[in-house]
mmCIF file of the N, C-alpha and C atoms, coordinates in Angstrom:
data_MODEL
# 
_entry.id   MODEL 
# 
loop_
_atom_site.group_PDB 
_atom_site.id 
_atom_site.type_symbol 
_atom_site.label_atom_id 
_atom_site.label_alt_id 
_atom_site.label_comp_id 
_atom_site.label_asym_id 
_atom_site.label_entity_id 
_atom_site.label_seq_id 
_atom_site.pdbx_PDB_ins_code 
_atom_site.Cartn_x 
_atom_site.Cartn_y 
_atom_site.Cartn_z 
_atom_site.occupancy 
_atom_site.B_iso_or_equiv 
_atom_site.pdbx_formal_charge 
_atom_site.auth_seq_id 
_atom_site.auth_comp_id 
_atom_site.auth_asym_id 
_atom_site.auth_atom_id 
_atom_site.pdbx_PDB_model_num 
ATOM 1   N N  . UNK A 1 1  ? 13.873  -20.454 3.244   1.00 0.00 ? 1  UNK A N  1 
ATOM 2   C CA . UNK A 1 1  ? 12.605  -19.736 3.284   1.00 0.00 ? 1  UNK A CA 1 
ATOM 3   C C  . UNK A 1 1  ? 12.610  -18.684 2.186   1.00 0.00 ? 1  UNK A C  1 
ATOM 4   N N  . UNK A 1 2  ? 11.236  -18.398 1.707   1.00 0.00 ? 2  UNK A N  1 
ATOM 5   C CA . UNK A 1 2  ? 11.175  -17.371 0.741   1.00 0.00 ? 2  UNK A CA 1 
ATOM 6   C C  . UNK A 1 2  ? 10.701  -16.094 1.316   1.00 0.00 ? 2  UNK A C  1 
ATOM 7   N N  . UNK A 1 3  ? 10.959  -15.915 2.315   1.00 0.00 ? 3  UNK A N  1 
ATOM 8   C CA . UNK A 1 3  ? 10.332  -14.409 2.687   1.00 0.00 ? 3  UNK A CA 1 
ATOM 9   C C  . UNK A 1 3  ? 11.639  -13.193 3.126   1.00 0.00 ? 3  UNK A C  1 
ATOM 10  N N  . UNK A 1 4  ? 10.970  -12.139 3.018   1.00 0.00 ? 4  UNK A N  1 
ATOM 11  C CA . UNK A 1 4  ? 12.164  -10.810 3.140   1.00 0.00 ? 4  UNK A CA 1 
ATOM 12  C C  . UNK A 1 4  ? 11.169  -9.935  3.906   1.00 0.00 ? 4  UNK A C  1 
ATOM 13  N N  . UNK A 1 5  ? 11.492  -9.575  5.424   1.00 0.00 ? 5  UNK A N  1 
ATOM 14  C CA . UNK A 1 5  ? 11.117  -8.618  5.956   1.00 0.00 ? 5  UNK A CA 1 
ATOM 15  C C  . UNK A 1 5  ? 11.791  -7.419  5.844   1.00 0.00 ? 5  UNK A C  1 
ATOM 16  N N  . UNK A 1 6  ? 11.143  -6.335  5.695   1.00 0.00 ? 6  UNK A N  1 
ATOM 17  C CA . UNK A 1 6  ? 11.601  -5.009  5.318   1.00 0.00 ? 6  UNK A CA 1 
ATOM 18  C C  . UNK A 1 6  ? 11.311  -3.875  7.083   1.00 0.00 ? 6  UNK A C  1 
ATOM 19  N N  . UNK A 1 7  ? 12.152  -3.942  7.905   1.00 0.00 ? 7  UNK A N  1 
ATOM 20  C CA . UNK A 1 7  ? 11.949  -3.353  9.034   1.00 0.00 ? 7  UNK A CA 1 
ATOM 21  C C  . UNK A 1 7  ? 12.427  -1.429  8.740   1.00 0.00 ? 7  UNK A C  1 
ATOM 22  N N  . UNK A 1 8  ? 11.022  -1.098  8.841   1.00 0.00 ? 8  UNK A N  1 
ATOM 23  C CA . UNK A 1 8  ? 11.516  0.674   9.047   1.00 0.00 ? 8  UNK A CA 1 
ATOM 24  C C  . UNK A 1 8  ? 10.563  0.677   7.617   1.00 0.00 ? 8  UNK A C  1 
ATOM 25  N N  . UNK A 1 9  ? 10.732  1.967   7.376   1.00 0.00 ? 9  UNK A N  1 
ATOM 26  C CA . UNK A 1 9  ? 9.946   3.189   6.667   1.00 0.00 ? 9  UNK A CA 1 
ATOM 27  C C  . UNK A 1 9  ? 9.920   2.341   5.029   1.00 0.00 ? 9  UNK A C  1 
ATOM 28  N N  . UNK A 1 10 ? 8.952   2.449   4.164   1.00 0.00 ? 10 UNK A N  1 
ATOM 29  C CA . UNK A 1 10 ? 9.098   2.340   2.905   1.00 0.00 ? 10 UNK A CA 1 
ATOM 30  C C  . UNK A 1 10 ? 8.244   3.470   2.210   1.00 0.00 ? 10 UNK A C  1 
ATOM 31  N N  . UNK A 1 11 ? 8.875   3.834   1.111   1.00 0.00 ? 11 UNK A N  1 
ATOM 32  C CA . UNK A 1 11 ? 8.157   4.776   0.124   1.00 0.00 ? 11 UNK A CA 1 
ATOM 33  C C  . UNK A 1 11 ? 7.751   3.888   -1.089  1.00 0.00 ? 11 UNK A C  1 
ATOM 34  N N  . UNK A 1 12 ? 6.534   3.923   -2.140  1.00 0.00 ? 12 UNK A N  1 
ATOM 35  C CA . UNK A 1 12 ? 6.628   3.690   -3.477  1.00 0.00 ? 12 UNK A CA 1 
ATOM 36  C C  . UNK A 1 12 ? 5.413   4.786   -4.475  1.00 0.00 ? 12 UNK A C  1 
ATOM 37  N N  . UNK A 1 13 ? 6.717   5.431   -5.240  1.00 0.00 ? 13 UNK A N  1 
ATOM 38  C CA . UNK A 1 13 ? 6.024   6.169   -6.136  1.00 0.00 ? 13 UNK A CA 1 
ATOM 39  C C  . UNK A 1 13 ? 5.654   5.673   -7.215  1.00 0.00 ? 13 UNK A C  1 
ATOM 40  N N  . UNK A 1 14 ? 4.913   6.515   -8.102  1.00 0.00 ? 14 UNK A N  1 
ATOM 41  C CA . UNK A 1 14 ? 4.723   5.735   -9.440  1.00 0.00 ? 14 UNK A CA 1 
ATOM 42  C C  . UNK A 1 14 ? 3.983   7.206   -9.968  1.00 0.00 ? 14 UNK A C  1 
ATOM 43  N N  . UNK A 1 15 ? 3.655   7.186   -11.255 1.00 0.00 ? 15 UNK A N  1 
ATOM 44  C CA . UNK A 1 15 ? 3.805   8.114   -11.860 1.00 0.00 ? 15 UNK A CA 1 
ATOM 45  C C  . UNK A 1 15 ? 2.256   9.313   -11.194 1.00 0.00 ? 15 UNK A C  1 
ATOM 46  N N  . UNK A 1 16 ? 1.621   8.483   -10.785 1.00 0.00 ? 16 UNK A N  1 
ATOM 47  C CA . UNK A 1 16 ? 0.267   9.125   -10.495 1.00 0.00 ? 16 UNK A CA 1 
ATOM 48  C C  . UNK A 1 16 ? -0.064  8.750   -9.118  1.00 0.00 ? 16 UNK A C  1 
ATOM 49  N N  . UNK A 1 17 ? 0.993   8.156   -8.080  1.00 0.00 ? 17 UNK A N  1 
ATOM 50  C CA . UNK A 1 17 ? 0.603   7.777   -6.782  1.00 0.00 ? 17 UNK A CA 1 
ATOM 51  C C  . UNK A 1 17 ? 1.870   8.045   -6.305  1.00 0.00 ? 17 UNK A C  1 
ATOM 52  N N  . UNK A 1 18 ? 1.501   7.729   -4.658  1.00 0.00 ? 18 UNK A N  1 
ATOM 53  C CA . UNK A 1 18 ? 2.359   7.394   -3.710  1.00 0.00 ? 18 UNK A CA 1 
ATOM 54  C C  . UNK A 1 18 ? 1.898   6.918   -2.676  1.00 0.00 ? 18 UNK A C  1 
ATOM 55  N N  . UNK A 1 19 ? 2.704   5.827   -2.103  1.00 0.00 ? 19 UNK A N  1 
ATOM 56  C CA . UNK A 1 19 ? 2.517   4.831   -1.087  1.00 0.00 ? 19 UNK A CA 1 
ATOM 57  C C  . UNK A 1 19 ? 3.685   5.128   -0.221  1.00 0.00 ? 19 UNK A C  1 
ATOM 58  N N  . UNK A 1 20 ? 3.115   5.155   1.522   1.00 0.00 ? 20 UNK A N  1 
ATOM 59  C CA . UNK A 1 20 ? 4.244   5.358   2.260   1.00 0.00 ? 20 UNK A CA 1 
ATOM 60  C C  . UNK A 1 20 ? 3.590   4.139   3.600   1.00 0.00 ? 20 UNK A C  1 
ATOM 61  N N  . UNK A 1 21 ? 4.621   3.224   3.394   1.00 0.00 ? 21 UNK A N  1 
ATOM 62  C CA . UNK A 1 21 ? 4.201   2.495   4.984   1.00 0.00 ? 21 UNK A CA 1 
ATOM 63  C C  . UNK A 1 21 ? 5.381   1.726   5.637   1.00 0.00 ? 21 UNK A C  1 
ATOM 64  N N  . UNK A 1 22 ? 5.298   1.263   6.616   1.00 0.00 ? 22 UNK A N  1 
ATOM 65  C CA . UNK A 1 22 ? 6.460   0.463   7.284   1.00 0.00 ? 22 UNK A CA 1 
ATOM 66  C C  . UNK A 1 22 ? 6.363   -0.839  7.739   1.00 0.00 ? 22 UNK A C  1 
ATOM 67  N N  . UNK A 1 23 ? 7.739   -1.287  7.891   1.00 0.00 ? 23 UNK A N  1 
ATOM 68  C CA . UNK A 1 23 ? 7.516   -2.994  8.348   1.00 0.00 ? 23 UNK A CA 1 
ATOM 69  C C  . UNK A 1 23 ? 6.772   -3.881  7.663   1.00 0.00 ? 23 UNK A C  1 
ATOM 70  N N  . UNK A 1 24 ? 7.273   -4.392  6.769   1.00 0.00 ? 24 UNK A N  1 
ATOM 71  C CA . UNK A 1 24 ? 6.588   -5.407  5.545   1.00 0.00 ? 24 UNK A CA 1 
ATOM 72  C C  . UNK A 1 24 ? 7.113   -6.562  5.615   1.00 0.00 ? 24 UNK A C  1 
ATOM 73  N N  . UNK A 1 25 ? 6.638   -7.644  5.329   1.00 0.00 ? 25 UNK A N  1 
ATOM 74  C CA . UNK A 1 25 ? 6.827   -9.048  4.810   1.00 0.00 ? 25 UNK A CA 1 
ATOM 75  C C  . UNK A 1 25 ? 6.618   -9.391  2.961   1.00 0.00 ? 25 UNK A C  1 
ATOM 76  N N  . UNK A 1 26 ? 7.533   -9.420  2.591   1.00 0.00 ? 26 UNK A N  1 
ATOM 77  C CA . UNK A 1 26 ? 7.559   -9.745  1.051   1.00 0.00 ? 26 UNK A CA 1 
ATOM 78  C C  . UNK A 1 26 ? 7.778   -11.247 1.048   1.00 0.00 ? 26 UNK A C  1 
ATOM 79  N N  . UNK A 1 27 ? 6.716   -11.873 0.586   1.00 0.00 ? 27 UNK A N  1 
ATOM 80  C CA . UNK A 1 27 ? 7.089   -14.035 0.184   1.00 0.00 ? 27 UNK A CA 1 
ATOM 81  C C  . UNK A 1 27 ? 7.164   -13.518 -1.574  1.00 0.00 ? 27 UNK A C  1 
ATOM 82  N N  . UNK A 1 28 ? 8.087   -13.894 -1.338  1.00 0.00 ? 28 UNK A N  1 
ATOM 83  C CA . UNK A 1 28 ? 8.902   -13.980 -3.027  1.00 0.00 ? 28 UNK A CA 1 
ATOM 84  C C  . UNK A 1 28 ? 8.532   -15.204 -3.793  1.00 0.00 ? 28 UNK A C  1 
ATOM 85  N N  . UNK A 1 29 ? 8.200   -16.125 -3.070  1.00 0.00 ? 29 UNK A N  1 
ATOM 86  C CA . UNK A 1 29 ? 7.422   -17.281 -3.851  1.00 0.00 ? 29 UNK A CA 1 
ATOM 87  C C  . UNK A 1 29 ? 6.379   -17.347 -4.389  1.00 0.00 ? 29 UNK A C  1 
ATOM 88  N N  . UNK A 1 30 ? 5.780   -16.611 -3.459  1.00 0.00 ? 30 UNK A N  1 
ATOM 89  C CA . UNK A 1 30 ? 3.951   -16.337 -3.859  1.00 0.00 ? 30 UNK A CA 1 
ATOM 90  C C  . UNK A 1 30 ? 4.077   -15.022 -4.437  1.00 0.00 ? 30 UNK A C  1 
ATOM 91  N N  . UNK A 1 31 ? 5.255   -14.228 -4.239  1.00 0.00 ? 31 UNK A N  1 
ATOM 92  C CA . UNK A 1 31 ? 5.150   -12.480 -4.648  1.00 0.00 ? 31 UNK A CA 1 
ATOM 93  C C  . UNK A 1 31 ? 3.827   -11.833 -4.643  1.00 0.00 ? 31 UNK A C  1 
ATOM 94  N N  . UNK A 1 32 ? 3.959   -11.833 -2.626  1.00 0.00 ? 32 UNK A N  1 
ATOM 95  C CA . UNK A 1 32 ? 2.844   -11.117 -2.186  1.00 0.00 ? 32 UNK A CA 1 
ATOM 96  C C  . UNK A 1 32 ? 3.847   -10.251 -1.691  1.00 0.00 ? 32 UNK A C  1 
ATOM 97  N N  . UNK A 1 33 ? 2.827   -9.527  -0.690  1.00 0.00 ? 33 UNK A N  1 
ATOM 98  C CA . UNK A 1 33 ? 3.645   -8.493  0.338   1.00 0.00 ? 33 UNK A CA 1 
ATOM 99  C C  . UNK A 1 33 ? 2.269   -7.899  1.149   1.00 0.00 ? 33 UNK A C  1 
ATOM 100 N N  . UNK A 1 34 ? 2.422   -8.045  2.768   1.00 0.00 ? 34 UNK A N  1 
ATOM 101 C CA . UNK A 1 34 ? 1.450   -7.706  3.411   1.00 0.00 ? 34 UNK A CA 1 
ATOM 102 C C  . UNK A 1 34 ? 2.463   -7.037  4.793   1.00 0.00 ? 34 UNK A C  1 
ATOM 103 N N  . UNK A 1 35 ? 1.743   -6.083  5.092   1.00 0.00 ? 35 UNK A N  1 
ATOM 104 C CA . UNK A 1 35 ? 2.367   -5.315  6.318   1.00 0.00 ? 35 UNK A CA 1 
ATOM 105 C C  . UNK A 1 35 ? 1.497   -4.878  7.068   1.00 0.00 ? 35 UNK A C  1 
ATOM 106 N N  . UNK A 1 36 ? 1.392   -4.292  8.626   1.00 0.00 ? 36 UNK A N  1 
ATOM 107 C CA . UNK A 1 36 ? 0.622   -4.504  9.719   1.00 0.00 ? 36 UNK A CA 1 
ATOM 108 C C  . UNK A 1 36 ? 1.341   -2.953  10.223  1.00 0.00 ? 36 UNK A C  1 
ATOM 109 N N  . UNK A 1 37 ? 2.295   -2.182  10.156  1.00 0.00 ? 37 UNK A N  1 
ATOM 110 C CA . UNK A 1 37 ? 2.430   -1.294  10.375  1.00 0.00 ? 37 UNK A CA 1 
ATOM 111 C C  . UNK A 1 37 ? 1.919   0.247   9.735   1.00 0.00 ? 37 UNK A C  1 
ATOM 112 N N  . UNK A 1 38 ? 0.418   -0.003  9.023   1.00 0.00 ? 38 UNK A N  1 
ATOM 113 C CA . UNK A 1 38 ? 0.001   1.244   8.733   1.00 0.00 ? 38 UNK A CA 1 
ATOM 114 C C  . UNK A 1 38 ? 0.490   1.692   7.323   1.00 0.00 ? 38 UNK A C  1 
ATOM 115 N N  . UNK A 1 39 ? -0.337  2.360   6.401   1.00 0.00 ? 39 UNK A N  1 
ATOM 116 C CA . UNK A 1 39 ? -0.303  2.684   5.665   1.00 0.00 ? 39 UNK A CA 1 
ATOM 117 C C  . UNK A 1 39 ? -1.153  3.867   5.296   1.00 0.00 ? 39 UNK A C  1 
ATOM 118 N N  . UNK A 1 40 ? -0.257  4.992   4.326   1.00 0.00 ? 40 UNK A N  1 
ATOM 119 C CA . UNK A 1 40 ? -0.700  5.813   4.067   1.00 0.00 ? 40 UNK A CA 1 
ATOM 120 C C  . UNK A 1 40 ? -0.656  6.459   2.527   1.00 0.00 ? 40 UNK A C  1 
ATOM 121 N N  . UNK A 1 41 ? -1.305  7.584   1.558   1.00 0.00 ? 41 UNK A N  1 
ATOM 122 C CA . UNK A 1 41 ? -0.570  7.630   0.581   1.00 0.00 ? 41 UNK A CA 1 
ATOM 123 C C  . UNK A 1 41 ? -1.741  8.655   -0.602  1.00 0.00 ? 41 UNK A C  1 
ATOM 124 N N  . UNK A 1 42 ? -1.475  8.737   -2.088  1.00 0.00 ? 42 UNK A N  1 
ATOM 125 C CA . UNK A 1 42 ? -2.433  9.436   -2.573  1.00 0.00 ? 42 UNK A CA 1 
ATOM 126 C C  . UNK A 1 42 ? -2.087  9.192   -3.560  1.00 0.00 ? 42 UNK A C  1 
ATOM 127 N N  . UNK A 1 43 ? -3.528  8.773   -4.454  1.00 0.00 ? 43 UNK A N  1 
ATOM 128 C CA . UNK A 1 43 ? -3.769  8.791   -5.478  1.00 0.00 ? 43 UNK A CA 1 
ATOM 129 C C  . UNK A 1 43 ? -4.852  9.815   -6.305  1.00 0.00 ? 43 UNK A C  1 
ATOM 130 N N  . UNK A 1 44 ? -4.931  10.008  -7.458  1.00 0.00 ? 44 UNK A N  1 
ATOM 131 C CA . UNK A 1 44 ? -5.561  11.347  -8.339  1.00 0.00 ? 44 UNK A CA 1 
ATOM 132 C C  . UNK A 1 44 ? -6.925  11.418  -7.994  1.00 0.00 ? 44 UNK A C  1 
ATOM 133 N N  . UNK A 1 45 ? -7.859  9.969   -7.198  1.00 0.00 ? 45 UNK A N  1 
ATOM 134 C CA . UNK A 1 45 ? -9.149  10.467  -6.619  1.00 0.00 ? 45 UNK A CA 1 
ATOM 135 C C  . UNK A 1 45 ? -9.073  11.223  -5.389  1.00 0.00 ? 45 UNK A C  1 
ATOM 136 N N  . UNK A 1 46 ? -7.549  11.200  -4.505  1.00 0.00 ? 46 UNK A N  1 
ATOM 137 C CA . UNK A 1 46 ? -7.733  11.928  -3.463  1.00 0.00 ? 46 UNK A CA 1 
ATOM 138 C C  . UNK A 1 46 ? -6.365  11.248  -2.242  1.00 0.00 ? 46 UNK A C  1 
ATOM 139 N N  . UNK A 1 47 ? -6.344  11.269  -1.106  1.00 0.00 ? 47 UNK A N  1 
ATOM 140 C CA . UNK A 1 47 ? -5.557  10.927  0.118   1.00 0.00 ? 47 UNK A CA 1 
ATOM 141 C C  . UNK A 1 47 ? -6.546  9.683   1.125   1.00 0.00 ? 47 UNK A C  1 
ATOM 142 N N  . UNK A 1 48 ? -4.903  8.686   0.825   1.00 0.00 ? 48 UNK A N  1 
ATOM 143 C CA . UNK A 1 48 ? -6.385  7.605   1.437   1.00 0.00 ? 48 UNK A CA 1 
ATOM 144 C C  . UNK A 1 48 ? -4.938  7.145   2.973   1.00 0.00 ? 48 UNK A C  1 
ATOM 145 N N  . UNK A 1 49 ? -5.862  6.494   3.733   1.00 0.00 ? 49 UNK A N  1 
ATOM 146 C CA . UNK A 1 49 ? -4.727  5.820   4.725   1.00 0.00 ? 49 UNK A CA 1 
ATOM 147 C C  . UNK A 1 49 ? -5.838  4.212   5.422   1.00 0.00 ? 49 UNK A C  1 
ATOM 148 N N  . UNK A 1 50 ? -4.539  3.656   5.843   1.00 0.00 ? 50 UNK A N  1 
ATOM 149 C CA . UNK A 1 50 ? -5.315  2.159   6.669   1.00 0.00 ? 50 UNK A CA 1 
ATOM 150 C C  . UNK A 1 50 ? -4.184  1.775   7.485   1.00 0.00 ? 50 UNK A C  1 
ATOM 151 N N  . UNK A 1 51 ? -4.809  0.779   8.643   1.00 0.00 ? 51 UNK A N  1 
ATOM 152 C CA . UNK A 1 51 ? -4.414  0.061   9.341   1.00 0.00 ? 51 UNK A CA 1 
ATOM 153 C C  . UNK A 1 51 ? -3.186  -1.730  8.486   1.00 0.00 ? 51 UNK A C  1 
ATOM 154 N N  . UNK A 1 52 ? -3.554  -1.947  7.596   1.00 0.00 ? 52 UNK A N  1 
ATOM 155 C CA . UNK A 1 52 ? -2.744  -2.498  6.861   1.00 0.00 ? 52 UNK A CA 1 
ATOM 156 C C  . UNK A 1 52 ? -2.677  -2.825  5.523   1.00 0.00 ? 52 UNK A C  1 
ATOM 157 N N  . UNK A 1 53 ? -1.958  -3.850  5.215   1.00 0.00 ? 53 UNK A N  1 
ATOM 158 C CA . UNK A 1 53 ? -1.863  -3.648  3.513   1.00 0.00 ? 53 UNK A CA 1 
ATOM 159 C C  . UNK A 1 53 ? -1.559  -5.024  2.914   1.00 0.00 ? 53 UNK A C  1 
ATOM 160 N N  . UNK A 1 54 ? -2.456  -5.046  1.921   1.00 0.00 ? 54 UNK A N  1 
ATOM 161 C CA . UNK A 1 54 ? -1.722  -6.774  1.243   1.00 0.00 ? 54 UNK A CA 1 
ATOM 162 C C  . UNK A 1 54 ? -1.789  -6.737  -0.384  1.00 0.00 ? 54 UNK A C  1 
ATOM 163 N N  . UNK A 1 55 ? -0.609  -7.195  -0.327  1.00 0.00 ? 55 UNK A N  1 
ATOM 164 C CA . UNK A 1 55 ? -0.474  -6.635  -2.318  1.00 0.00 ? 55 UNK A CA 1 
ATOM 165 C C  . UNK A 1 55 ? 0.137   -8.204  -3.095  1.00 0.00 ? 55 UNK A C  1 
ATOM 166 N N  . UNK A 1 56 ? -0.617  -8.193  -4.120  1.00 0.00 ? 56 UNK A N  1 
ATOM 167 C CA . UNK A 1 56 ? 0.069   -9.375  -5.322  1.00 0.00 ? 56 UNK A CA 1 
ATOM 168 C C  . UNK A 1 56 ? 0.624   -8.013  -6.487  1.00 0.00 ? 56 UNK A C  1 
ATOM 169 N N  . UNK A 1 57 ? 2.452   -8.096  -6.335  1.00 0.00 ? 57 UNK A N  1 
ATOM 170 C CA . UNK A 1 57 ? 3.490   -8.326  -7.069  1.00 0.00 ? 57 UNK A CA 1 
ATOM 171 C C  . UNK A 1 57 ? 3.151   -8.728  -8.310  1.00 0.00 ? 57 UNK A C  1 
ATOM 172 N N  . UNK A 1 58 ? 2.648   -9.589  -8.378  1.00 0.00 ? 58 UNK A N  1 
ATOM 173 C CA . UNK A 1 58 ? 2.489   -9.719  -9.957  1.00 0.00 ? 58 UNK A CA 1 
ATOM 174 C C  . UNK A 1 58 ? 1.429   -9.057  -11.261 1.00 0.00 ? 58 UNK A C  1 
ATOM 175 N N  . UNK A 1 59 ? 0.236   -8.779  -10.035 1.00 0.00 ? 59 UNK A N  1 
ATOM 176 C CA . UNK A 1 59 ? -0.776  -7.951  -10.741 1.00 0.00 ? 59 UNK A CA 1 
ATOM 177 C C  . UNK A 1 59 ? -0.799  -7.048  -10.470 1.00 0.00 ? 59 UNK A C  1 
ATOM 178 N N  . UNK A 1 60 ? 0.310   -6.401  -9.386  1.00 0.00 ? 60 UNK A N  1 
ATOM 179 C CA . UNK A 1 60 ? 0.496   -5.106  -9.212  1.00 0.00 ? 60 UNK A CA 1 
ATOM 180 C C  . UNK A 1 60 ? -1.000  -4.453  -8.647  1.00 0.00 ? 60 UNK A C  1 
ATOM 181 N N  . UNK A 1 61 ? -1.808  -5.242  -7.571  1.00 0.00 ? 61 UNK A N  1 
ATOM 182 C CA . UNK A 1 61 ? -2.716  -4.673  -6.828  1.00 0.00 ? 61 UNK A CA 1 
ATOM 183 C C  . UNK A 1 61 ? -2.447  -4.379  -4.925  1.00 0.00 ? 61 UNK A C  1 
ATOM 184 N N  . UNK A 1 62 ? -3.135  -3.531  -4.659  1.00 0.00 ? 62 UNK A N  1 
ATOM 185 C CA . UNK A 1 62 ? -2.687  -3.714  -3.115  1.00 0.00 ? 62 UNK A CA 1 
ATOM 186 C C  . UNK A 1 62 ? -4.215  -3.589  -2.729  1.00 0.00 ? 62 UNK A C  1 
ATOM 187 N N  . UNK A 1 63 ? -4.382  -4.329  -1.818  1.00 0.00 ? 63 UNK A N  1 
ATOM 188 C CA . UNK A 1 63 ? -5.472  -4.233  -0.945  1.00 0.00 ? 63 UNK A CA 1 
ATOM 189 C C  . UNK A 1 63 ? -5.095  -3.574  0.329   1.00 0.00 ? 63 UNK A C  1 
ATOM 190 N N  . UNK A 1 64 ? -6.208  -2.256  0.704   1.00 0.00 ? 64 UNK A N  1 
ATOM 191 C CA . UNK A 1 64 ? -6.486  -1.778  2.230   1.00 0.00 ? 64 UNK A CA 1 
ATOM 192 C C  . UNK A 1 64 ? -7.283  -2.381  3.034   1.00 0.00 ? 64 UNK A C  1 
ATOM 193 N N  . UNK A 1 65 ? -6.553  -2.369  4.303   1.00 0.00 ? 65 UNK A N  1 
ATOM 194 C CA . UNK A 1 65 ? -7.394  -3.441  5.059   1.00 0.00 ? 65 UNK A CA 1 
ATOM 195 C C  . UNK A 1 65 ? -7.567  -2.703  6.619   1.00 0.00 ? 65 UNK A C  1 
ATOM 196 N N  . UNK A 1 66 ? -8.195  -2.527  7.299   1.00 0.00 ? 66 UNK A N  1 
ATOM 197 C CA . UNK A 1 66 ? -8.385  -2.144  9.153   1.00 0.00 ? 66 UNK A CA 1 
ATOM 198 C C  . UNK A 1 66 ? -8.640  -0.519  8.966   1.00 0.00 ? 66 UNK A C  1 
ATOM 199 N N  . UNK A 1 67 ? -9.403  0.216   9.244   1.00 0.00 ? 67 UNK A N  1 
ATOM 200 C CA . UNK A 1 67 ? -10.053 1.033   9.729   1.00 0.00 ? 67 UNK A CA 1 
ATOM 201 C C  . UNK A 1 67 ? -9.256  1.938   8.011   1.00 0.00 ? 67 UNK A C  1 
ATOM 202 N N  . UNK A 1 68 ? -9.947  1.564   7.024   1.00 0.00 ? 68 UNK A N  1 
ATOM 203 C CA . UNK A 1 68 ? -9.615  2.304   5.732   1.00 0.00 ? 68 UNK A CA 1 
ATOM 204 C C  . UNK A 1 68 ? -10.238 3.838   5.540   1.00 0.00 ? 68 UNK A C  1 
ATOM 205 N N  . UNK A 1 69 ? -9.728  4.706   5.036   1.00 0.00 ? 69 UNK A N  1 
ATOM 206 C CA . UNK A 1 69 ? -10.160 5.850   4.956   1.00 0.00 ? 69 UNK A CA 1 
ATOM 207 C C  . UNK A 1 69 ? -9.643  6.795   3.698   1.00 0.00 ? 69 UNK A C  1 
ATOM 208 N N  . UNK A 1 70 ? -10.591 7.098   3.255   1.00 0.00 ? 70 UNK A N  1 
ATOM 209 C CA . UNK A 1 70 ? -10.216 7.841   1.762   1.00 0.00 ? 70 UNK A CA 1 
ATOM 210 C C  . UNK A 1 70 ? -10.921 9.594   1.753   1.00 0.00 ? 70 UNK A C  1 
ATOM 211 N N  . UNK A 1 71 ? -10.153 9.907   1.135   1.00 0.00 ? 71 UNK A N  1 
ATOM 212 C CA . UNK A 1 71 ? -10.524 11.576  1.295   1.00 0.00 ? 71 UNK A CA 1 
ATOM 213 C C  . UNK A 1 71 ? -10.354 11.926  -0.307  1.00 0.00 ? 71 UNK A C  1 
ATOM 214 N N  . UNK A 1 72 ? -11.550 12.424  -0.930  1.00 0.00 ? 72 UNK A N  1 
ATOM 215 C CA . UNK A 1 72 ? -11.596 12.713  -2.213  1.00 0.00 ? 72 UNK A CA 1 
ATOM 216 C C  . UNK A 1 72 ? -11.343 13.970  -2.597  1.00 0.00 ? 72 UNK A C  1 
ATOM 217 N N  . UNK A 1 73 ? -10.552 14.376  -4.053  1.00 0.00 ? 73 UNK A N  1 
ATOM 218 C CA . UNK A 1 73 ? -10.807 15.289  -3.992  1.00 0.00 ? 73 UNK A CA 1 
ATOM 219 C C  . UNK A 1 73 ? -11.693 16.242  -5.317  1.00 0.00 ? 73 UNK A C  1 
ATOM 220 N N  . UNK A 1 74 ? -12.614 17.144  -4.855  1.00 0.00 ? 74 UNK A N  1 
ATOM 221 C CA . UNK A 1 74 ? -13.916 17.567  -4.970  1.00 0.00 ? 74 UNK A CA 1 
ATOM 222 C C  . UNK A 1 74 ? -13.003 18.007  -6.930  1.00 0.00 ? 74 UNK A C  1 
ATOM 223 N N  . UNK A 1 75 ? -14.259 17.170  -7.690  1.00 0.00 ? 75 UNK A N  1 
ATOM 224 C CA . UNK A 1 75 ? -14.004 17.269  -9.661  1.00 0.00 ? 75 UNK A CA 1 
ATOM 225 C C  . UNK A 1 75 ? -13.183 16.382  -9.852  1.00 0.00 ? 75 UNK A C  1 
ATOM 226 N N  . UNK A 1 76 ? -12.622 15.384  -9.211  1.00 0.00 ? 76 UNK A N  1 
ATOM 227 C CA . UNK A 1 76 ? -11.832 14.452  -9.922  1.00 0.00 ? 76 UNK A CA 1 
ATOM 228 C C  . UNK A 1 76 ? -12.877 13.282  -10.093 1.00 0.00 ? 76 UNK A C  1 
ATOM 229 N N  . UNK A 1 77 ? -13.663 12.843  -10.036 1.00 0.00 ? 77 UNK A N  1 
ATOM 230 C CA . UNK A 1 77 ? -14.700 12.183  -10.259 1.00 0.00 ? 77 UNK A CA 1 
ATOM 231 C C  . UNK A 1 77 ? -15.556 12.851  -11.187 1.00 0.00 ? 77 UNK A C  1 
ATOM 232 N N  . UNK A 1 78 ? -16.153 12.378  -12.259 1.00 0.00 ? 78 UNK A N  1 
ATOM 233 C CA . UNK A 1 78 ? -17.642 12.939  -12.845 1.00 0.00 ? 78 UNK A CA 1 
ATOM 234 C C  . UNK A 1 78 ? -17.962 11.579  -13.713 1.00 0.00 ? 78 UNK A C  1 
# 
């Protein structure tokens, strides 16, 4: 099988974000990664959080998914 579950806490920074969530499934074949244990985190428009998460590895996108919520913060937009 090509998959790697990641049980417990994960962090990922990057130079202008951070992502914090837990309990993931990584398929290394498809180099996705989707997790069901909540997600939280912030980027330079503001502090966002969701119910889960599904990301393509290769294009380096993540999708928020279940009760999503973003909190902006006020001049980083114009």
């Amino acid at each position: 099988e090509h998959a790697l579950q990641v049980v417990g806490p994960i962090r990922v920074t990057g130079a202008d974000y951070n992502l914090f969530t837990s309990d993931v499934e990584v398929d290394l074949k498809e180099r996705a990664i989707t997790g069901s244990g909540g997600v939280q985190g912030r980027i330079p428009l503001g502090s966002f959080r969701a119910g889960e998460l599904r990301g393509d590895l290769g294009e380096r996108t993540v999708i928020l998914d279940k009760g999503v919520r973003l909190k902006t913060v006020q001049g980083t937009v114009r």
